[in-house]
N, C-alpha and C positions, 0 to 999 in steps of 0.2 A: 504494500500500500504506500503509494506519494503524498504528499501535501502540498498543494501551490495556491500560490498568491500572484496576480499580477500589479507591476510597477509601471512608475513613470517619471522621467525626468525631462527637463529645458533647461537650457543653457549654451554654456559653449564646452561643450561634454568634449571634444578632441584636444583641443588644443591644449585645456586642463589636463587631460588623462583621466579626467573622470569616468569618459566611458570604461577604461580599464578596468580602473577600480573598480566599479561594478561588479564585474563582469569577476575578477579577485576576488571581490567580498564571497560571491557565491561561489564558487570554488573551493574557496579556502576552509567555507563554513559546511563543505561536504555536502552542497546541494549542487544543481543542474539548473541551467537557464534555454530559453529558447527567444531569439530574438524577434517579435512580432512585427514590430515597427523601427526603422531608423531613418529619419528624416536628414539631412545636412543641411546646414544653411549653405544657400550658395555665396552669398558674400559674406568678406569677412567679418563684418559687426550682427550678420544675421545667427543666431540661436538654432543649435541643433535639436531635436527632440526624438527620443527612445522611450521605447516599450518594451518592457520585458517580461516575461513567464516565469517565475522560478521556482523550483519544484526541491522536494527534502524529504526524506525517508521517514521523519517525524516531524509533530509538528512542533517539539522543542529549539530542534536544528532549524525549522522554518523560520521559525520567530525572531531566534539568534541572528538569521541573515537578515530579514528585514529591519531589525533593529539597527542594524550596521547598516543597510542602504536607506534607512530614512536620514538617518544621521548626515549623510553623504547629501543627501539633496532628491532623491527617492522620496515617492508618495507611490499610496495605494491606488489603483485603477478604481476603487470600488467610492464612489461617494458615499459613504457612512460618516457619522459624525464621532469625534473623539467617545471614549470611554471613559466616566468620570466613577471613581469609587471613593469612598468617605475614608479618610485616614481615622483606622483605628484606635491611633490614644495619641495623646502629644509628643511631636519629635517622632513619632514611626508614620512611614506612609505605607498604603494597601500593597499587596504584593502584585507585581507585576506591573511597578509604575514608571513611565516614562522618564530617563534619565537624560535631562538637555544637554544640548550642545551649547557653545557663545555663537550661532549664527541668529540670522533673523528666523522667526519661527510662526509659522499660522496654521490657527485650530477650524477647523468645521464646526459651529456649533450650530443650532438648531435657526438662530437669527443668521446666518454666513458665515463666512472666513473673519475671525480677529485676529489682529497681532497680539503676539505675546508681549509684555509689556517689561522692561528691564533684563534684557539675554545675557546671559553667562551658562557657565560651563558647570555642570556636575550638583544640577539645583532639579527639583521638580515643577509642576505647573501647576497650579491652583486657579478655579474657574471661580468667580464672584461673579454676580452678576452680571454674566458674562463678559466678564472684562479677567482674562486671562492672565496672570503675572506666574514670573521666575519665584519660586520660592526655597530656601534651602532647608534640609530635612528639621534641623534643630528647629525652624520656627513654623512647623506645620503645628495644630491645634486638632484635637479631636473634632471629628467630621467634616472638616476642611473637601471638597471637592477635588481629589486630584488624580490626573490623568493618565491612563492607563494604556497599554499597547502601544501600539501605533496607527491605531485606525484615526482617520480625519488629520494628522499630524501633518506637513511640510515643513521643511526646512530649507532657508533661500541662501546656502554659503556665497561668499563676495566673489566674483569670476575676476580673474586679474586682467586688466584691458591687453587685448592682441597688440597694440603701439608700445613703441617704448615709451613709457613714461620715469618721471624722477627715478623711484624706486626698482624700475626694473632690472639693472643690470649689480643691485646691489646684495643680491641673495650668497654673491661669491664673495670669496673672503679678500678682504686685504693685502696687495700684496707688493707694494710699491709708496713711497710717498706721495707721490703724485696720485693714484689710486683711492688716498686715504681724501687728499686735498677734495677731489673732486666729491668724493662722499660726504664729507663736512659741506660741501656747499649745497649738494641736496637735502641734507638733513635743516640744515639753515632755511633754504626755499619752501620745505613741507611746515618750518616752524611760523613761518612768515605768511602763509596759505593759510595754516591752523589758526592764524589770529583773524587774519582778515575774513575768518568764515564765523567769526565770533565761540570759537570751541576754544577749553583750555589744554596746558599744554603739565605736564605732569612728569615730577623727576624723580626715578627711584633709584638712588648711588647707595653706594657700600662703602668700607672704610677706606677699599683701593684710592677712593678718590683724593683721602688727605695722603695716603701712602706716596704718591705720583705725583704728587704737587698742582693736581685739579682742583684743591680747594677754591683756593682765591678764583679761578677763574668761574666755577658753580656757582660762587656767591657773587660776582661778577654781572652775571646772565640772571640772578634774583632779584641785584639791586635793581637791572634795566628792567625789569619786569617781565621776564621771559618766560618766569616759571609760577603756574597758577597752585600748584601745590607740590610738595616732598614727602613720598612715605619710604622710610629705612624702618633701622635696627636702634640698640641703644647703642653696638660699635660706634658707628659712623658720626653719630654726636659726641661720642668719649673722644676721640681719636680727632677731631675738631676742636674741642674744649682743650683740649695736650695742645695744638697747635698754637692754637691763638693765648694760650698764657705760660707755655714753656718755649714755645719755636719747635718742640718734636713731634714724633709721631713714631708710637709704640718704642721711646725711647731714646727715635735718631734723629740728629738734627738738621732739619731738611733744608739747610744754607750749607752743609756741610756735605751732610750725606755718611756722617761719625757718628758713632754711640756716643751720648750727653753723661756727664760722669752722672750716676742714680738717677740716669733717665728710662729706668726698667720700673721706678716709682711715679714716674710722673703721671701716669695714666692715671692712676688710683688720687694722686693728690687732685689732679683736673675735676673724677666725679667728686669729691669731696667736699671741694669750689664749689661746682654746681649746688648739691645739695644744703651747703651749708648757707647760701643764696635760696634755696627753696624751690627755683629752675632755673631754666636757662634763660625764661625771657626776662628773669628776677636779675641774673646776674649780666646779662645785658644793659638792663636798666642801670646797676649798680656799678657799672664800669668794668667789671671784672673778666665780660666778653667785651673785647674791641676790634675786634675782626672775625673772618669767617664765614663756614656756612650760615651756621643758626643765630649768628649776628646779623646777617642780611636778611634772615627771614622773619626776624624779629620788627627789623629796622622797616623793612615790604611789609608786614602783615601779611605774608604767607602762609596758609597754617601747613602745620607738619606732621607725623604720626610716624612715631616711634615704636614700634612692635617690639614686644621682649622676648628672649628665651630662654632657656637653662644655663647656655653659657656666660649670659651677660654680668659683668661685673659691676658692683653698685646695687641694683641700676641706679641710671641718674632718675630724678621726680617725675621728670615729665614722660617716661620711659611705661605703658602702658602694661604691663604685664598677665592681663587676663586678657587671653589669645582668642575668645571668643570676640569681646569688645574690640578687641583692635582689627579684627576681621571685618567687623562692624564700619568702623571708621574707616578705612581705608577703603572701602568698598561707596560709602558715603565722600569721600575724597577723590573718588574715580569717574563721580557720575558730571556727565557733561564734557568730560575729556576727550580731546582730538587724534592727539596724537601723544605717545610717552615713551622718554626716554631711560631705558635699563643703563644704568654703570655700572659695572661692575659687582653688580650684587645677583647670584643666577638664584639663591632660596626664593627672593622677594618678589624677583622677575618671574618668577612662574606662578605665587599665589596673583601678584597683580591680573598674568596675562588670563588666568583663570576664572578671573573678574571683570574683564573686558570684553565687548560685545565684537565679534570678526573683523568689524570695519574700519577699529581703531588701529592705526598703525603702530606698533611697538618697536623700536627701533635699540637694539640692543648690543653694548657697545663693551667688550673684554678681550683681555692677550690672549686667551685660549679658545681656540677653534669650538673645541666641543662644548664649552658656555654657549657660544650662541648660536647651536644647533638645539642645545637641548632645549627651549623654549618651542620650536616646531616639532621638535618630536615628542613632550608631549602635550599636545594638541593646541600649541595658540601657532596657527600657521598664518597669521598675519604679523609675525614675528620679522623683524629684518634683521641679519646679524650684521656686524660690524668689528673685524678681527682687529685691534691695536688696542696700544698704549691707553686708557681711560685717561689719562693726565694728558698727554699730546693731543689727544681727540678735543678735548674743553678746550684747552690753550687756544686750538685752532678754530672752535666753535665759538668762542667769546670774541676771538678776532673779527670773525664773521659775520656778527650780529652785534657789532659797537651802537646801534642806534637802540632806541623804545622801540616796542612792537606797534603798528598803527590799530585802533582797534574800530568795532564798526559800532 
């Protein structure tokens, strides 16, 4: 005995490889397809369209493959509308519920197709009044409305334009100065687009940044107003607070590039300052920050969000340590974002990217290759990587962007 289900997808299925995929997905998942329909578009801005058959020895294995081709951009032939079952008790949802994507997302319901409202990745969908949102499992409510299978579901991933544009040719790695220059100046033009389309622009660094000597130039690009928000670590503000009131960082003194006699202490006297200040925008005010990152974003009114974790030392006050809340926050810090740049931070870079809707450009910028792959493998492939120095890449990005952003 088989089990099949017929699909469908639009778009620009070759030139992606999406037809592939497909075509992968069921294979891989130990079922068989049969190709009903495949339309080309004959020019090249025109959309391709496929029909497919696909068949599975059970219907477990069935479900498995469409779950994977809905995800891809895969809908069901059959016009039915979503399946909605009550979550259970608080924080559990029904078995067999829809696990989203970050792409754009539309339901079937009985009134038509709704968008889903807020997309991110690894959240479920709860129907109100018919008005559909992302919801993640922690804050489902007993009886909550949430959606099951994949019947009525769509999913519209971003098709990358067949032209070259900014971003196109920057999926390769770094490998030249001049290579690096040319990519600073598209990342500068998509910063400059991002403003003038009135979206904000979002910067998530790591402590590489004061490690490399991209501090001053980060807060540089905060003072001009280049950055609508910062979410790190508590690192990244230690290791800033050491700069701007010792000259080091994790110890070295970065005029020198020497170990600072009891500069293996200086970290811990830094949060000490801070705390002993009550924060940072305390000891800013108090003089005791006078340069800096969190001095410029004190000075901009930038807000910030410090995520804690088992390693952090101190922490400093403003340093958020219940990892639910600052999921919270940071996810409330990302709404309305254009465009975001990753420094050298790959933990933070991947809860971000898992928080952002497909469309946002994520542009991720670290010395090691496999940093800024691992944000597209797994699963923000609107990720752009960016292979060099995090310090040389600012230096060159603040050069780039000397003026205010124009805004609309």
């Amino acid at each position: 005995m088989t089990f099949a289900r017929a699909v469908r997808a639009e778009g620009h299925l070759i030139d992606t490889g999406l037809m592939s995929r497909f075509l992968g997905v069921v294979l891989e998942g130990g079922g068989r397809y049969e190709i009903r329909r495949f339309d080309v578009g004959r020019r090249r801005t025109d959309f391709s369209a496929a029909e497919l058959e696909v068949r599975a020895p059970t219907r477990g294995r069935l479900q498995s493959i469409l779950d994977n081709l809905v995800a891809l951009g895969c809908r069901l032939v059959e016009e039915t509308p979503v399946r909605l079952l009550p979550a259970p008790r608080d924080g559990v949802a029904p078995e067999g519920f829809y696990s989203t994507t970050h792409h754009r997302t539309r339901l079937r319901l009985p009134g038509g197709w709704r968008e889903v409202g807020s997309p991110r990745m690894d959240a479920v969908i709860v129907v109100r009044k018919d008005r559909p949102a992302c919801t993640l499992l922690r804050d489902l409510r007993r009886g909550d409305p949430v959606v099951c299978g994949v019947e009525g579901i769509e999913t519209l991933p971003p098709f990358q334009a067949r032209d070259a544009k900014a971003f196109a040719f920057m999926k390769s790695e770094a490998s030249s100065e001049r290579a690096l220059e040319v990519k600073v100046r598209l990342v500068a033009r998509a910063m400059r687009a991002t403003r003038a389309g009135g979206a904000r622009i979002v910067a998530v660094p790591g402590p590489v940044v004061v490690h490399t000597g991209g501090a001053p130039h980060l807060a540089a690009l905060i003072r001009r107003g280049w950055v609508d928000a910062l979410l790190t670590g508590n690192a990244l503000a230690v290791h800033d607070a050491e700069q701007a009131i010792f000259g080091t960082s994790l110890g070295v003194d970065l005029r020198t590039g020497l170990p600072a006699r009891e500069g293996h202490m200086n970290h811990l006297r830094a949060i000490n300052e801070v705390r002993h200040a009550g924060s940072l925008a305390r000891a800013v005010a108090g003089g005791r920050l006078r340069s800096g990152i969190f001095h410029a974003c004190v000075r901009a009114r930038v807000p910030y969000v410090l995520a804690g974790s088992i390693r952090d030392d101190g922490p400093l006050p403003d340093t958020e340590m219940d990892l639910l809340r600052a999921q919270s926050r940071y996810a409330e810090a990302l709404r309305g974002a254009g465009l975001v740049l990753v420094l050298g931070s790959m933990l933070h870079g991947i809860g971000v990217g898992n928080m952002l809707p497909s469309g946002v450009p994520l542009v991720c910028v670290d010395i090691h290759p496999a940093v800024v792959t691992k944000l597209a493998d797994r699963g923000s492939g609107q990720a752009i990587g960016i292979v060099t120095d995090v310090g040389a890449f600012l230096h060159r990005l603040a050069r780039a962007l000397r003026g205010r952003p124009r805004r609309t």
